[in-house]
C-alpha positions in Angstrom: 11.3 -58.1 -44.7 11.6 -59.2 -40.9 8.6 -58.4 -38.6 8.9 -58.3 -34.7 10.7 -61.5 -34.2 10.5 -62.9 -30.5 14.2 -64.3 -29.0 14.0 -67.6 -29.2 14.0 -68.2 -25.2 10.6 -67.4 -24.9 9.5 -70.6 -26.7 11.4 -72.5 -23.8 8.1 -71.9 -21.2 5.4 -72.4 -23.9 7.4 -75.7 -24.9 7.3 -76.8 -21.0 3.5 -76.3 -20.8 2.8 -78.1 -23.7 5.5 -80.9 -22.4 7.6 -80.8 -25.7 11.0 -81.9 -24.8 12.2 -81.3 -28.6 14.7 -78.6 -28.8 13.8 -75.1 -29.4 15.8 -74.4 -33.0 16.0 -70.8 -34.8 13.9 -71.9 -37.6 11.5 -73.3 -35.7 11.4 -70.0 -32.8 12.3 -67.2 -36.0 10.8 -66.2 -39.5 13.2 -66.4 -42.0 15.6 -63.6 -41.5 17.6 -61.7 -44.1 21.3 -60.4 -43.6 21.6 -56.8 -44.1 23.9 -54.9 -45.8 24.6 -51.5 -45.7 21.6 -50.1 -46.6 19.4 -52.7 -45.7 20.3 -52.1 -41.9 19.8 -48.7 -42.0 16.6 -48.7 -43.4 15.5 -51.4 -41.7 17.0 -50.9 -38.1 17.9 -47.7 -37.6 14.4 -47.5 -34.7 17.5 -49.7 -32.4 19.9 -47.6 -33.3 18.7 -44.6 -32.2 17.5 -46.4 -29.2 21.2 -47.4 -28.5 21.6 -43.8 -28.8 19.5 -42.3 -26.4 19.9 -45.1 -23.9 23.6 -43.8 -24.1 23.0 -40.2 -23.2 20.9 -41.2 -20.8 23.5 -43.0 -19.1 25.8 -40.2 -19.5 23.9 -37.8 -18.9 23.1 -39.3 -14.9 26.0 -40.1 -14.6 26.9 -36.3 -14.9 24.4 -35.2 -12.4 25.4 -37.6 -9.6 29.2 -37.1 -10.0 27.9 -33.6 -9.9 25.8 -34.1 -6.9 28.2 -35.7 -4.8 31.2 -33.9 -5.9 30.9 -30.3 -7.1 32.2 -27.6 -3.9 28.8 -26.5 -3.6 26.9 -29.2 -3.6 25.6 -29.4 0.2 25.4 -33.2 -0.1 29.7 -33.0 -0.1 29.4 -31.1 3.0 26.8 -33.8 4.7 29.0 -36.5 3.2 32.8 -36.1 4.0 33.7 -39.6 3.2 35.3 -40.4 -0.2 34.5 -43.9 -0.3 30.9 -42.9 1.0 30.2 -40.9 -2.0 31.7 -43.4 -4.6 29.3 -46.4 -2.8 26.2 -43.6 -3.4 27.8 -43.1 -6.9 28.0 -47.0 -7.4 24.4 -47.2 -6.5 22.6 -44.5 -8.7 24.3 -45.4 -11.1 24.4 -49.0 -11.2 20.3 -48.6 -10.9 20.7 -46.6 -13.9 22.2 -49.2 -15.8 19.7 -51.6 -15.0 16.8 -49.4 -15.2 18.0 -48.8 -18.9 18.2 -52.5 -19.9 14.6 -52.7 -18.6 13.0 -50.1 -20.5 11.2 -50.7 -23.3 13.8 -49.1 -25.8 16.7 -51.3 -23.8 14.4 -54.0 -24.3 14.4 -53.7 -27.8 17.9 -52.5 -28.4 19.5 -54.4 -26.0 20.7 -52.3 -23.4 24.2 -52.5 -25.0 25.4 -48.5 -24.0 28.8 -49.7 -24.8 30.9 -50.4 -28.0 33.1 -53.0 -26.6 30.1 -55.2 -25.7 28.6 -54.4 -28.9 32.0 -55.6 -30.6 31.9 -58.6 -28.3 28.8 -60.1 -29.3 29.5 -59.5 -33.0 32.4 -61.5 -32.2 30.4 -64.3 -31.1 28.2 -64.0 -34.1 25.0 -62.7 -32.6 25.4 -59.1 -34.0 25.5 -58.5 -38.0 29.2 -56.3 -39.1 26.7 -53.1 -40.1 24.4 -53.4 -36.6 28.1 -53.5 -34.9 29.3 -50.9 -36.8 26.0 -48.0 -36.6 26.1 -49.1 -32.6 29.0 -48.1 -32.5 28.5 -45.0 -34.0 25.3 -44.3 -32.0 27.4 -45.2 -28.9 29.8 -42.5 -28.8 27.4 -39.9 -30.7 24.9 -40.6 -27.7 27.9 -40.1 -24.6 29.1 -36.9 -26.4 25.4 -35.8 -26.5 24.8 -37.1 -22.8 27.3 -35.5 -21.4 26.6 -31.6 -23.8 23.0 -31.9 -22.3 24.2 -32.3 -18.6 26.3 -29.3 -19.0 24.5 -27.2 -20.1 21.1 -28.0 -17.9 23.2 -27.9 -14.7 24.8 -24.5 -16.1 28.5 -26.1 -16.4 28.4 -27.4 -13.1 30.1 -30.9 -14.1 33.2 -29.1 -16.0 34.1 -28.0 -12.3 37.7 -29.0 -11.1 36.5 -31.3 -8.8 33.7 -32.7 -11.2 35.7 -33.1 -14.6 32.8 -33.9 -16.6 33.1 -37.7 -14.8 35.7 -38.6 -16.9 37.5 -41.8 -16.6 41.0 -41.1 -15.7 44.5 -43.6 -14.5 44.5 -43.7 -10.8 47.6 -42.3 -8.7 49.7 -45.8 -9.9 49.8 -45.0 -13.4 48.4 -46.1 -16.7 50.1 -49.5 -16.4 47.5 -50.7 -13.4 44.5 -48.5 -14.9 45.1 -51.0 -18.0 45.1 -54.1 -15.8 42.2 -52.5 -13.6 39.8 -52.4 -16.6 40.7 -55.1 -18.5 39.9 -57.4 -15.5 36.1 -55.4 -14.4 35.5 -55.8 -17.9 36.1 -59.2 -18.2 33.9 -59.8 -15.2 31.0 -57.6 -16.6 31.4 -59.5 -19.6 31.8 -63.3 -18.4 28.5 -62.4 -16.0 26.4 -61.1 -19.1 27.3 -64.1 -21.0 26.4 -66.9 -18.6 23.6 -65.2 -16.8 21.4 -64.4 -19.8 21.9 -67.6 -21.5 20.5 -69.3 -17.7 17.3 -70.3 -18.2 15.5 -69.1 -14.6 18.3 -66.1 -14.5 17.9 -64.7 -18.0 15.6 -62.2 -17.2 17.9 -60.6 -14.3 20.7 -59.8 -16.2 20.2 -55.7 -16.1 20.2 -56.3 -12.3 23.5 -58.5 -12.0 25.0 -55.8 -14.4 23.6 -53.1 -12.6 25.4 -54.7 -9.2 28.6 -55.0 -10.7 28.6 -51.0 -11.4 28.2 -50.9 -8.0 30.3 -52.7 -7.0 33.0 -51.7 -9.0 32.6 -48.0 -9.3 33.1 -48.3 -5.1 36.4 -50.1 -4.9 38.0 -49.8 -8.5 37.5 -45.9 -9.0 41.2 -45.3 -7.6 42.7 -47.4 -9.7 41.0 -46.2 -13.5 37.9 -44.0 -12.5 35.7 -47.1 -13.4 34.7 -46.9 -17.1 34.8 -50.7 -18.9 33.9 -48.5 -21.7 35.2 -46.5 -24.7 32.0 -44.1 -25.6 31.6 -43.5 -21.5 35.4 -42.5 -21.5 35.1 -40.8 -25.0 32.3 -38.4 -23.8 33.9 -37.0 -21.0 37.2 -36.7 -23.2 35.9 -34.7 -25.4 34.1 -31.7 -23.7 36.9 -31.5 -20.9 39.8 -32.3 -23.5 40.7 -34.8 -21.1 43.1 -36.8 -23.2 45.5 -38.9 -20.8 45.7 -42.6 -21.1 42.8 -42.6 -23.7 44.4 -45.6 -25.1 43.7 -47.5 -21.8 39.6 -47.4 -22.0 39.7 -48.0 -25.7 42.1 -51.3 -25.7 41.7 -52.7 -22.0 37.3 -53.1 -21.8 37.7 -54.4 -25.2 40.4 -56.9 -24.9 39.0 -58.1 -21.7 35.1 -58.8 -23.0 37.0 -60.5 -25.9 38.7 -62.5 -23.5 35.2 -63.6 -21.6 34.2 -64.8 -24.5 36.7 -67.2 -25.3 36.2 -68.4 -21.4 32.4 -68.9 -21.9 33.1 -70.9 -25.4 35.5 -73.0 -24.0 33.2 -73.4 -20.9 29.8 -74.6 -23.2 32.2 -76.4 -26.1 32.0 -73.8 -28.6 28.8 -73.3 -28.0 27.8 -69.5 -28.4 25.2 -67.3 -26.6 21.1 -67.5 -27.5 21.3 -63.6 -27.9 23.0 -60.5 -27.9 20.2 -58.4 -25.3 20.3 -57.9 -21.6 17.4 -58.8 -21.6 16.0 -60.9 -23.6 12.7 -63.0 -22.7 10.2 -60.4 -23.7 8.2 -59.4 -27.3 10.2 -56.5 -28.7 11.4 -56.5 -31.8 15.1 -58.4 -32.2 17.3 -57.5 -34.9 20.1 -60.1 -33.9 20.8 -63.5 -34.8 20.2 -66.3 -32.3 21.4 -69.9 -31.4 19.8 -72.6 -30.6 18.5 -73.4 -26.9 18.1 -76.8 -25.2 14.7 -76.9 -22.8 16.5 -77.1 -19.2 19.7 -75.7 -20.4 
């Protein structure tokens, strides 16, 4: 029975003061801890879970109320703000700061601030996240954007299923399904290839969320034409399902996820097979973590 384990890169400072130069080894950072079958993780971790899960309609559900905000015919600030590519940079921001504020809070702390099934999938590729932890994220993923996106609509009184809002969905750009592909499977592999080397930097670990949060930014500004910006198969799902908006589904489940899985073949190759210390955003703090780690070198 696993108590709160501590991520292992929190022994790298208490090892420094006390001027060990030995490296910091799971056994030696972890208790014992016991794989978990089907059962076992859902008795045992379904607290992260449902974290994962509201983290998710959170995200979904702000993401709702500024595409609302900044779209929707009656909304005075698309009077104030005429400028397209104005509105997606105020979009980029909120919700980029979103993102990161959710990797920082204490449930994204604990969980790991995943909100996305294709990261999820990722790190239980790279061995950090057990099959049945993969497999209930998942789940709580897309349960939590369906739920997101429900509670936006009906608090803003079906505001965001407007023409002009369309629930935020994710949807090919003007060039086609073909580029909307390309489009996400490269911002993916940048969100992904970013996670992986910033949180497993020593002195940059702990500002992940915000190098995450800047890439939303970022991208939601200047790839929007091209996809509608998602990297994600729950955020695309959401949407989909409450506006029925069905057209090049395929791309958002297949690209994001083919392109993390490509970052992490990049970042092996780039540490010599070396995988990453942890599967959490953030992960140099004393919540609870359910997944397994590697080993860290002090002044890696």
């Amino acid at each position: 029975m696993r108590g709160r384990l501590h991520c292992p890169v929190e022994e790298v400072p208490r090892r420094r003061a006390q001027n060990i130069s030995s490296p910091v080894t799971l056994e030696e950072a972890l208790p014992e801890r016991v794989e978990c079958n089907f059962k076992t993780c859902l008795r045992h971790n379904w607290p992260e879970y449902l974290m994962e899960a509201a983290a998710m309609s959170l995200y979904l559900f702000f993401t709702c109320l500024f595409a609302t905000l900044l779209q929707h015919p009656n909304s005075p600030i698309l009077k104030t703000i005429p400028s397209a590519i104005v509105r997606r940079g105020l979009m980029g921001i909120t919700v980029g700061a979103t993102v990161a504020a959710i990797a920082l809070t204490p449930w994204g702390k604990q969980s790991g601030g995943h909100i996305n099934p294709a990261m999820t999938f990722t790190f239980y590729r790279l061995g950090n996240v057990g099959l049945w932890d993969a497999v209930f994220y998942g789940v709580a993923q897309f349960g939590g954007a369906a739920w997101g996106v429900a509670i936006a609509t009906c608090l803003l009184r079906g505001a965001p299923g407007s023409e002009t809002v369309r629930f935020a969905a994710t949807l090919p750009g003007k060039y086609g399904s073909g580029v909307a592909f390309v489009a996400e499977a490269v911002i993916s592999f940048n969100l992904m290839l970013t996670v992986l080397f910033v949180s497993n930097h020593e002195r940059l670990a702990r500002y992940t969320p915000y190098f995450v949060g800047a890439l939303y930014a970022i991208f939601i500004m200047f790839e929007t034409p091209l996809s509608g910006m998602s990297m994600n198969p729950a955020r695309t799902l959401g949407p989909a399902l409450l506006g029925r908006y069905w057209r090049g589904l395929w791309v958002y489940f297949l690209a994001p996820t083919l392109g993390m899985l490509a970052a992490s073949e990049v970042f092996l190759w780039a540490r010599g097979g070396i995988g990453p210390y942890c599967a959490k955003l953030h992960h140099a703090n004393s919540k609870r973590c359910i997944f397994r780690h590697g080993s860290l070198q002090v002044g890696s």
